[in-house]
C-alpha positions in Angstrom: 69.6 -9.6 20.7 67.5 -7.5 23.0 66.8 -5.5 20.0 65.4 -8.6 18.3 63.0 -10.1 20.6 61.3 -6.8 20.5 61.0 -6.7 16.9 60.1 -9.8 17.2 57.3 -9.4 20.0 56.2 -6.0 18.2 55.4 -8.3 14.8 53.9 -11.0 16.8 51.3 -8.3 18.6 50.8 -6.8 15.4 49.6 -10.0 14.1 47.4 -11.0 16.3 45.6 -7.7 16.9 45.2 -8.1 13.1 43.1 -11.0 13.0 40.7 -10.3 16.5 37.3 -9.2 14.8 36.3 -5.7 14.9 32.7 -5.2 16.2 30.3 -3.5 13.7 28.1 -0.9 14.3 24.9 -2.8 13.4 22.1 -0.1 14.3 21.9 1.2 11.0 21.6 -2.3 9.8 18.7 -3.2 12.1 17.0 0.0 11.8 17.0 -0.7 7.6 15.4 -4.2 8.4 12.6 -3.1 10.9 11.3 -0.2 8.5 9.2 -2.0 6.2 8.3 -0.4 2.4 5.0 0.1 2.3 3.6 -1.5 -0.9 1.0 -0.8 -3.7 -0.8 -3.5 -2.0 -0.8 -2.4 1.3 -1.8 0.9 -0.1 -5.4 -0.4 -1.6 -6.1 -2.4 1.9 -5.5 1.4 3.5 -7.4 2.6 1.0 -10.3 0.3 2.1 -9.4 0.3 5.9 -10.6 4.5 5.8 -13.3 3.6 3.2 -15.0 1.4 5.9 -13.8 3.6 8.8 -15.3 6.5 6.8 -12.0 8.2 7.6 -12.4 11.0 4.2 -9.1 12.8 6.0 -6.9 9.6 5.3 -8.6 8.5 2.3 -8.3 12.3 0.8 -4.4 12.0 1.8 -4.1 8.4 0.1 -5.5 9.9 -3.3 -4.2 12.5 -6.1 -6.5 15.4 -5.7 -7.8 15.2 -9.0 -8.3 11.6 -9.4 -11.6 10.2 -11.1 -13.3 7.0 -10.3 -14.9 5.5 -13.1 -17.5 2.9 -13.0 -19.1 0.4 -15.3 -22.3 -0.7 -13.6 -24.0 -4.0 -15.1 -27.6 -4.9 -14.7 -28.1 -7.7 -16.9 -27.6 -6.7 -20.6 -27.5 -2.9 -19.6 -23.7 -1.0 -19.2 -23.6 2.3 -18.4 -20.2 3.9 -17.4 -20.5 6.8 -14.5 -17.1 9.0 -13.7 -16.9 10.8 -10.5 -14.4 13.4 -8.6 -12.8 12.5 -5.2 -14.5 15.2 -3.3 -18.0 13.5 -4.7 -16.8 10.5 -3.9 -15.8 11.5 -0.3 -19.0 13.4 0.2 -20.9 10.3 -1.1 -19.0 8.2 1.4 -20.3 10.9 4.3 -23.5 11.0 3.0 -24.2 7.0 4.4 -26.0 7.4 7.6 -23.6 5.7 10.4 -27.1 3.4 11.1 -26.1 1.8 7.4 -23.5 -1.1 7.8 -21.2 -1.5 4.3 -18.6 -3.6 3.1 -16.4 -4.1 0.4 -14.8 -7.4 0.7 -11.8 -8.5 -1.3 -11.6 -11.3 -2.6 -8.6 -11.7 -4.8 -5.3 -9.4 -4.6 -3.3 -9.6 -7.7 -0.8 -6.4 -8.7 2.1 -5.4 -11.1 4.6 -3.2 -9.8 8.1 -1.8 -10.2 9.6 1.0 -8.1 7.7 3.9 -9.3 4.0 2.6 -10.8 1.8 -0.2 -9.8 -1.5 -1.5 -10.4 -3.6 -3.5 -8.1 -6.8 -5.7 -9.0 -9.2 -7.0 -6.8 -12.0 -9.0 -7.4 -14.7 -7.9 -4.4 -18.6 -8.4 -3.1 -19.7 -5.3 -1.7 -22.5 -5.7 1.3 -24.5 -2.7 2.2 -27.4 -3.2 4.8 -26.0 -6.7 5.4 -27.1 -7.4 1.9 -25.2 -8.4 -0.8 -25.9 -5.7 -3.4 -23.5 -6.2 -6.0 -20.3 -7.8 -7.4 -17.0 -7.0 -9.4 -13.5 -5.7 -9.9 -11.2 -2.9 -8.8 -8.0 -1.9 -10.7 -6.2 0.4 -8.8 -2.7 2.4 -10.8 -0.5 4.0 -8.0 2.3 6.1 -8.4 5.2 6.4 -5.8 5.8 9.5 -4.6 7.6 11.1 -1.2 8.0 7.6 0.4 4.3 6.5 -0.4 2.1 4.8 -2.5 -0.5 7.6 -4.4 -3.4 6.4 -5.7 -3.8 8.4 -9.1 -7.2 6.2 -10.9 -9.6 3.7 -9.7 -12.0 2.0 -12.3 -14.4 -0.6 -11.2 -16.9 -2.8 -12.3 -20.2 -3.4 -10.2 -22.4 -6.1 -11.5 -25.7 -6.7 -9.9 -28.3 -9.3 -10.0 
């Protein structure tokens, strides 16, 4: 008998440390939902956060090292396409005296994206002086590589008048 009611209280412990809840380890967890995946989009509003910072350093790092910007410029009925390097684009950048306000504002965000290639469009007026001196569209392609979006090609248009 006294055998029993151990076997008994044994099975009834067992069974109820069975069904108490374990607490998880849930750092992992909230440490996955704080970091945030930087996106192709928030890559182009870097991109334009260190172009009006003049910050070449971060701009250099957010671009291929090869990469060409091409350019349609319209004035009127004239086109004329113009392709430039980074590093003439950076030193053009530099070259703006400091006294020179400029602004590319965006006015429309759109992308494509998977997990490895994205492009972004924007649609944009670009101020310089406080002036408006021109008007037209971005397409960004992106590639992402070592935890980051690249910029690999930017083509524009800039319409003026």
């Amino acid at each position: 008998m006294r055998h029993l009611f151990i076997i008994i209280f044994v099975l009834a412990f067992a069974k109820a440390n069975s069904q108490q809840t374990i607490p998880q380890d849930t750092t992992q967890l909230e440490i996955k939902e704080k970091i945030k995946i930087p996106t192709a989009v928030d890559a182009v509003r870097n991109f334009f956060k260190n172009f009006h910072a003049r910050d070449t350093t971060a701009l250099k790092e957010s671009m291929l090292t090869n990469m060409q910007l091409t350019s349609m410029i319209i004035k009127g009925e004239e086109r004329k396409i113009s392709t430039i390097t980074t590093s003439l684009f950076l030193k053009d950048l530099i070259a703006i005296p400091d006294s020179i306000p400029f602004e590319e504002r965006l006015i429309e965000i759109s992308y494509d994206s998977d997990t490895q290639i994205a492009t972004v469009t924007t649609t944009y007026e670009f101020y310089y002086n406080k002036f408006l001196s021109h008007v037209g569209t971005n397409k960004f392609t992106l590639f992402f590589i070592d935890d980051k979006w690249i910029i690999t090609s930017i083509a524009d248009t800039r319409i003026f008048g």
